[in-house]
SESEDREN-744662 format. One line per 10 residues: for each residue z, y, x of C-alpha. Coordinates in pm, 1 decimal, always signed. Each point is the difference from the previous one (the first is absolute). Layout:
! SESEDREN-744662
Z,Y,X; ...
This chain:
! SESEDREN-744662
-7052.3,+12222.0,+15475.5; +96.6,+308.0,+240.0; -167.6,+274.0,+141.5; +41.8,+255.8,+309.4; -52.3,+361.2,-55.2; -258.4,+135.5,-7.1; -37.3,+222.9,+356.1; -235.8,+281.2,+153.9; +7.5,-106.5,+339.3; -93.3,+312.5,+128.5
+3.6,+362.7,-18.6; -232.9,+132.6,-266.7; -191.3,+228.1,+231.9; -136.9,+293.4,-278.1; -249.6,+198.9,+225.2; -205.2,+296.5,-138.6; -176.8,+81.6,-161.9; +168.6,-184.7,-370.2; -247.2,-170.0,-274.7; +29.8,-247.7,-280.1
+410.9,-69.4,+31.4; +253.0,-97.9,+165.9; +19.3,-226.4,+284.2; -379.9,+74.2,+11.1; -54.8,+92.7,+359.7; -392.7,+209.9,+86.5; -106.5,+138.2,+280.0; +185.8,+300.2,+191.8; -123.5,+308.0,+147.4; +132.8,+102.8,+370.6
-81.5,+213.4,+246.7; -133.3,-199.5,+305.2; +288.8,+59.9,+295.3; +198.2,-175.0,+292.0; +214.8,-239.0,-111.0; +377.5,+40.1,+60.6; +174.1,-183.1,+305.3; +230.4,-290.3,-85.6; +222.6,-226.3,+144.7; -98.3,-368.8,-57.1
+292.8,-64.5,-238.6; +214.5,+199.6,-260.9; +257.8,+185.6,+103.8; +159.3,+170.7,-296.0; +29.6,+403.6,+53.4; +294.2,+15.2,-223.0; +359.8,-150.9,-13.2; +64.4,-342.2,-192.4; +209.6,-31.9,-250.8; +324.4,-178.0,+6.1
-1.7,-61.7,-360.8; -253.0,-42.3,-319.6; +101.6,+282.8,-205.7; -72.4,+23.2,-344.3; -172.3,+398.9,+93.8; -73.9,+140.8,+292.3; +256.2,+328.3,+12.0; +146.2,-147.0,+315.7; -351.2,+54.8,+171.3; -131.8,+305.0,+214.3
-325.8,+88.7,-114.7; -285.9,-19.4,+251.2; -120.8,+299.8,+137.0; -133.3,+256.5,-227.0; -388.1,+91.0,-39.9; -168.0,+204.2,-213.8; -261.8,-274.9,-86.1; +268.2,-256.3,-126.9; +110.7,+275.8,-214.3; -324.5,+120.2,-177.1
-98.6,-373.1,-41.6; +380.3,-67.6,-176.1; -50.2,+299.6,-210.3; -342.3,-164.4,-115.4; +157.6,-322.5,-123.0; +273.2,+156.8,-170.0; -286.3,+204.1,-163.9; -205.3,-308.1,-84.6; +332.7,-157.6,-169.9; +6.6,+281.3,-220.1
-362.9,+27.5,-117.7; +102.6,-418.1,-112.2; +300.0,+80.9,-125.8; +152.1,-222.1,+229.3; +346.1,-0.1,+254.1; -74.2,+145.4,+299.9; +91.5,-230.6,+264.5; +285.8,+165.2,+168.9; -63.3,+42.9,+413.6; +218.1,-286.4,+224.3
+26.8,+69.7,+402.5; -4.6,-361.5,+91.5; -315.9,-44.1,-191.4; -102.0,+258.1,+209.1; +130.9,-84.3,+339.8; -234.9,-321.7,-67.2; -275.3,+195.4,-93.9; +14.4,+213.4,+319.0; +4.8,-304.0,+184.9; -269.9,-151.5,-145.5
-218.4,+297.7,+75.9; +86.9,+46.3,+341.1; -54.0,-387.8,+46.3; -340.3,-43.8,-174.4; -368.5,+72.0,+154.0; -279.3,+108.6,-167.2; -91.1,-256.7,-285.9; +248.7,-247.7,+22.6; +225.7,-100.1,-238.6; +358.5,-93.3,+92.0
+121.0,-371.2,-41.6; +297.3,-120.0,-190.5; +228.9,-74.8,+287.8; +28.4,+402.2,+73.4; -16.3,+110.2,-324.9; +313.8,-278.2,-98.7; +140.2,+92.9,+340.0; +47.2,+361.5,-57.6; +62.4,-45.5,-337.6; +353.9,-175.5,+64.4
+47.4,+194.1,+327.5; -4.2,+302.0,-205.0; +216.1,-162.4,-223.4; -200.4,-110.2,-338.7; +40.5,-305.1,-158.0; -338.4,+23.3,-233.9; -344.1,-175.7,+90.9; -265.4,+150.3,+164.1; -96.4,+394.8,-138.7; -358.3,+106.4,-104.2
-121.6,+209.7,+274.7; -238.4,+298.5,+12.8; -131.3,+17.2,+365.3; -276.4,+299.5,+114.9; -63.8,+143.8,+343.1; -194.8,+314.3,+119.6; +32.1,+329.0,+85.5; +186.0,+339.1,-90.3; -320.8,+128.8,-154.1; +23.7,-306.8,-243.7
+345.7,+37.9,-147.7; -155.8,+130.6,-317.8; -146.0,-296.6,-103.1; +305.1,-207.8,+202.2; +182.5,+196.5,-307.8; -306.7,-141.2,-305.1; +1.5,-322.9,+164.4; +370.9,-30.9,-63.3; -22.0,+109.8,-350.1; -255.1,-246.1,-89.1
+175.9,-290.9,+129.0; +344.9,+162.1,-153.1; -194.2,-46.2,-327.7; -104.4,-310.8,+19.3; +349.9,-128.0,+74.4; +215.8,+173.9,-224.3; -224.4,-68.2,-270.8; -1.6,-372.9,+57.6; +373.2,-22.0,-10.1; +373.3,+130.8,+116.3
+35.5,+94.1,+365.1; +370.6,+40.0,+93.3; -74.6,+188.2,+341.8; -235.8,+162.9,+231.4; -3.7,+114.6,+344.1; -249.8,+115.5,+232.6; -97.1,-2.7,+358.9; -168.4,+264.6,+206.0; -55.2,-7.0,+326.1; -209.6,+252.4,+243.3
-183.0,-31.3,+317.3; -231.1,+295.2,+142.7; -215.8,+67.8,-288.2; +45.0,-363.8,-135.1; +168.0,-53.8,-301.7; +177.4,-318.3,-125.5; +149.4,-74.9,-358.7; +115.6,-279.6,-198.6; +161.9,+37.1,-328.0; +219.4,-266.4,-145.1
+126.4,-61.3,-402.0; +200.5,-311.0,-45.1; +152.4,-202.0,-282.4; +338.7,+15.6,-62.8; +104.6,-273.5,-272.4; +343.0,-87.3,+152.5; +243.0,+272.0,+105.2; +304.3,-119.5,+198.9; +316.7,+32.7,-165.9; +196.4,+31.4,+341.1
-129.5,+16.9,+390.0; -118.6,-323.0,+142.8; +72.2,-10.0,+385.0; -289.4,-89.0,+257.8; +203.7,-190.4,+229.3; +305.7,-229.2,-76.8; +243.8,-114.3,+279.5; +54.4,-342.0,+9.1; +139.4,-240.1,-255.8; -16.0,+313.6,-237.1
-162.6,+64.2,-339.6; -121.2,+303.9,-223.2; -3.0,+45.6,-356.8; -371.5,+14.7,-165.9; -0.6,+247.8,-317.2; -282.2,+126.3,-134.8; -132.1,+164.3,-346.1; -348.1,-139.1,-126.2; -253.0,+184.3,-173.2; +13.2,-125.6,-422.1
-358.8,-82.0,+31.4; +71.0,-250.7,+233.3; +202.8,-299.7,-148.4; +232.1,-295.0,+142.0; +12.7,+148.0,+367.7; +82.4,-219.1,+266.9; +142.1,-25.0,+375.9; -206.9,-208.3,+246.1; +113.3,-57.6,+393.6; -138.1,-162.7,+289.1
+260.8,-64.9,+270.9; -73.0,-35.0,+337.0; -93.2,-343.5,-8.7; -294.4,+37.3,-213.5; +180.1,-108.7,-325.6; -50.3,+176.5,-376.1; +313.8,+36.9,-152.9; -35.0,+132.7,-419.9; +264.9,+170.0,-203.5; +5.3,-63.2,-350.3
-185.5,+281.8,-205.1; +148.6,+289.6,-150.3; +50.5,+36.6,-381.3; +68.7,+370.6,+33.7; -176.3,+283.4,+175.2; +231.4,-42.2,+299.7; +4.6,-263.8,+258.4; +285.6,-66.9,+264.0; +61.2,-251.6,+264.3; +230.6,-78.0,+304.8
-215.9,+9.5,+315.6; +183.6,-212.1,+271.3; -74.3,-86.1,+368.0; +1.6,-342.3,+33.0; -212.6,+39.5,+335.7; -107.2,+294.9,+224.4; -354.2,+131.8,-33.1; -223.7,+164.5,-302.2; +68.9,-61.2,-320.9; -309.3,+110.0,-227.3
+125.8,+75.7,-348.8; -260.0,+40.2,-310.4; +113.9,+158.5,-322.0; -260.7,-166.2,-317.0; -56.8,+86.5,-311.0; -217.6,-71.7,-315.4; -291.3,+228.2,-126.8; -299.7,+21.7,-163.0; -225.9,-155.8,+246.9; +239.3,-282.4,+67.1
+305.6,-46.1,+283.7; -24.2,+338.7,+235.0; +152.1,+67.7,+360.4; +256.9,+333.5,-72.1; +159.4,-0.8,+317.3; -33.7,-204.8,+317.9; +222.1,+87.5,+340.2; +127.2,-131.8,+287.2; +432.8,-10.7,+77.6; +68.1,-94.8,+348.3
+335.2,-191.7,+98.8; +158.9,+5.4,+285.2; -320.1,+147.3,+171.6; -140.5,+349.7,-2.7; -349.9,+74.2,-180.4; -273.8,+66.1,+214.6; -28.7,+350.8,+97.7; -359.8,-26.8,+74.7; -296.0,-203.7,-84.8; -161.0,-208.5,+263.0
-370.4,-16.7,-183.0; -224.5,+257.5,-53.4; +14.4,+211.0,-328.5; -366.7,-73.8,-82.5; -145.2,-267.1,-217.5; -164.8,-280.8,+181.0; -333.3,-90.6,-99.3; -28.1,-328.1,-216.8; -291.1,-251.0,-97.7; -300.8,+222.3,-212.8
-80.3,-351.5,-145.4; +196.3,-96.8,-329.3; -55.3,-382.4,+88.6; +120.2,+53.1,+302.4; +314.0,+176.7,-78.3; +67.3,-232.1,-253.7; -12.6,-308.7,+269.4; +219.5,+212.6,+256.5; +268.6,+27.5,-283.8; -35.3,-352.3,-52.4
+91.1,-61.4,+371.0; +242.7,+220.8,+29.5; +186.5,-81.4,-335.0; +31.5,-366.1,+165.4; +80.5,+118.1,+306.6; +322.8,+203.3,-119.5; +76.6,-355.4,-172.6; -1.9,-223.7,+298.9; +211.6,+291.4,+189.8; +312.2,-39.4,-293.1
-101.3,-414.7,+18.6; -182.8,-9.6,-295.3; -310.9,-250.8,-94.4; -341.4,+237.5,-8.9; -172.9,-2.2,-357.3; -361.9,-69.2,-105.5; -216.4,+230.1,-70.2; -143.5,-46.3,-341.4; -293.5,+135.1,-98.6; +76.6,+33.3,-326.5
+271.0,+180.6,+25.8; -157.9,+236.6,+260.3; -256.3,+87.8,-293.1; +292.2,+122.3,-220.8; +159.2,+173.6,+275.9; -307.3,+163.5,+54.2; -97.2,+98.4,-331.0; +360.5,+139.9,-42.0; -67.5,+234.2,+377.7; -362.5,+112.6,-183.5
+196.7,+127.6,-351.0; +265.0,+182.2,+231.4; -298.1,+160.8,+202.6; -228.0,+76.7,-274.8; +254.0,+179.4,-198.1; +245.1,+159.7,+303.7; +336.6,-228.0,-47.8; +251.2,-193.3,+137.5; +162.1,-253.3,-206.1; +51.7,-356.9,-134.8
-35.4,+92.5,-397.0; -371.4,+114.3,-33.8; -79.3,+136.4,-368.8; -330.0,-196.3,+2.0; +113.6,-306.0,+153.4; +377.1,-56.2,-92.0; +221.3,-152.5,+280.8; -19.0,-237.2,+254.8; +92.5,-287.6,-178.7; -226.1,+115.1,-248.6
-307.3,+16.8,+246.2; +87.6,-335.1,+111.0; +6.2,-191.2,-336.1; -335.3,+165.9,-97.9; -138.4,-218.0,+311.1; +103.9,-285.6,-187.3; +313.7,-57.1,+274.3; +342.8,-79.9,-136.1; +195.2,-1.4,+345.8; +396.0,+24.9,-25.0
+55.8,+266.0,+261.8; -259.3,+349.2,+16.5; +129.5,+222.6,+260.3; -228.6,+347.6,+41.7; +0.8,+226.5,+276.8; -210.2,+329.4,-63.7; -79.3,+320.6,+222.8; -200.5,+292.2,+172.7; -43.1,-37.5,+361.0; -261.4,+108.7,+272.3
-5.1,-349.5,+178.2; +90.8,-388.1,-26.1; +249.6,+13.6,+224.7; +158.5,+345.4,-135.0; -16.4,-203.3,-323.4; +201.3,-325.0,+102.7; +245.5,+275.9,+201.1; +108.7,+166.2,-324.9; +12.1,-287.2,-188.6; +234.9,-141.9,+285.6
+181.2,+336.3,+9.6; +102.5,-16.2,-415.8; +296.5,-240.2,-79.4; -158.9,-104.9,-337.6; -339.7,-24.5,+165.9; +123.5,-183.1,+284.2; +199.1,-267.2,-252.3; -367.1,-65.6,-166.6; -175.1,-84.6,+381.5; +288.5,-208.6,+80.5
+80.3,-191.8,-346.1; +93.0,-365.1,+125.9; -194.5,-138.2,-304.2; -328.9,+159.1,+13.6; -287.6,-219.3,+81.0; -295.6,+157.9,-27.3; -162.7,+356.1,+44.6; -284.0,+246.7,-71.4; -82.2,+335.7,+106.3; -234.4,+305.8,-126.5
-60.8,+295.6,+199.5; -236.6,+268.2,-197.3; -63.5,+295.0,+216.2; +14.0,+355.5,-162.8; -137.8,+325.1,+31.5; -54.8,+90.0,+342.8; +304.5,+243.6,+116.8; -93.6,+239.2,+306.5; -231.5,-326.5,+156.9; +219.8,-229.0,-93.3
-2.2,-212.7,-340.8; +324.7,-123.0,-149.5; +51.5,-340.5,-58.2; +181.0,-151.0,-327.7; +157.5,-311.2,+80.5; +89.7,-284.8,-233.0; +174.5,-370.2,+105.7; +110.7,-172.7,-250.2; +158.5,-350.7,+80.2; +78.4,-298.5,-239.7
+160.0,-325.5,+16.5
């Protein structure tokens, strides 16, 4: 039995006003306006980084505004009133956050290829942040300010956030801000390069948070293969990254917690080429099927259609299994997780043999996402995930897409394949 992470495929988009808790997204109040001009791509406003650093001292701060500053001073305010560690301010958090705001139109919420983009240009090797996002004018920056604290609240209280950083950005009278708070559960022992010359190699040290247990390396080369390091017995891991062949390495850090295997750190190394300085595709999320049945046949498709490109045979879909699967996507929705270990329905394996199957082989694949395809592209753009889609010996396949609450007009999807022998 084996199982992928568990991965939010995309940003958690927090707009204002807060209720209920975290990752609980209601409406948000704006001031009707213009929206900003934008070029058709993403064209980072701020340098990339040469490195992943394990902080961000190296980093000029993005320009100073008064707005960033009272909304800072707020969550550092609400960490107090919980008694909890102010998550300390980190400019290439910020730098993406900026971007992100200039980038974004009215409503929409930004897909995962920018946010992982500027993530990693900026020079972070964590998963996707949370993300605040509001827009309107000066007049509104008072309740910009409440809107932050409630969603500040809702975070911190739900669990550790290692660092935050936020975005402003002004046209006319128009106003533009995303906040971002993200995870930190691994913190680098020693600088990772972006770019390796040819034939070379970089040592892979890292520090995992104790609540996170038997932490493990996972790489796909450039030919599309998932290479595994054994697991950690200690809080640290450390491997030998070496170029066997130009082009992007992705490299996943795992780890063990509560709900099951989690994603701590996911990046791209380039050898022998440069990173891309820009990103050819729009920042915005693209609109996916509103039908769960529908989604859940388009994931089909496209999980067999990433198996005939790396020349594997396509699997069944079973209904069966699809039930499970979507049974598991309605417990994640209904009570606002992410995970393979549920406390109502055990794991996977467990789920399965209540069906009355007894298969050899359960692989799970679990996540967030705004869209089929956005779906199959994380799971595609995770190491372990990618190992579970591609598994030589899996035979057959179901899928369960639940949507959630609806998140400024769009509703989240939770996405569940599970895939047997």
């Amino acid at each position: 039995m084996r199982f992928a992470a568990a991965l939010a495929l995309a940003a958690l988009c927090l707009p204002a006003p807060a209720a209920e808790a975290a990752r609980k997204r209601p409406r948000r109040h704006r001031a009707a306006t213009a929206p900003l001009a934008r070029p058709a791509g993403l064209v980072p406003s701020g340098p990339a980084a040469m490195f992943y650093a394990p902080s961000a001292a190296s980093v000029r701060p993005a320009p100073p505004d008064l707005l960033r500053d009272r909304i800072v001073a707020e969550v550092r305010a609400v960490a107090h009133q919980l008694g909890a560690a102010a998550p300390p301010e980190d400019s290439r958090l910020e730098w993406a956050a900026t971007d992100l705001a200039r980038n974004l139109r009215g409503d929409q919420l930004p897909s995962r290829e920018a946010v992982d983009f500027l993530v990693a240009h900026y020079g972070m090797i964590e998963p996707s942040p949370h993300l605040f996002m509001t827009r309107g004018n000066e007049a509104a920056a008072d309740q910009m300010v409440q809107h932050a604290h409630d969603q500040a609240a809702a975070l911190l209280g739900a669990g550790p956030v290692g660092r935050m950083g936020v975005g402003v950005v002004r046209q006319g009278d128009e106003v533009s801000v995303v906040a971002g708070f993200q995870e930190t559960p691994v913190q680098l022992l020693s600088p990772i390069p972006r770019r390796l010359p040819h034939g070379k190699g970089a040592r892979i040290s890292a520090r995992v948070a104790r609540r996170y247990r038997r932490a493990q390396v996972v790489v796909t080369t450039p030919d599309g293969q998932v290479h595994e390091a054994p697991p950690a017995l200690a809080e640290r891991v450390g491997v030998d990254l070496r170029c066997g062949a130009d082009g992007r390495y992705q490299v996943e850090i795992m780890g063990n917690g509560a709900a099951g295997p989690a994603v701590l750190a996911n990046f791209p190394v380039f050898c022998g080429v440069s990173p891309p300085g820009t990103l050819a595709a729009v920042a915005a999320l693209p609109q996916g099927p509103a039908d769960p049945g529908a989604a859940e046949r388009q994931l089909i498709e496209l999980v067999n259609r990433d198996r005939a490109r790396a020349g594997l045979p396509a699997l069944a879909a079973d209904p069966g299994l699809s039930a499970i699967a979507r049974a598991h996507s309605q417990d994640m929705a209904d009570h606002d997780f992410v995970g393979h270990v549920s406390p109502r329905t055990g794991t996977a394996m467990d789920r399965v043999r209540r069906a009355g199957l007894r298969p050899e082989l359960v692989l799970e694949n679990v996540g967030r996402a705004y869209g089929a395809a956005e779906a199959e592209s994380g799971f595609l753009a995770s190491p372990g995930h990618r190992g579970n889609l591609l598994d030589r010996h899996a035979r057959r396949l179901g899928v369960g897409v639940v949507f959630g609450r609806e998140v400024t007009g769009t509703r989240p999807m939770f996405v569940t394949q599970l895939m047997t022998n």
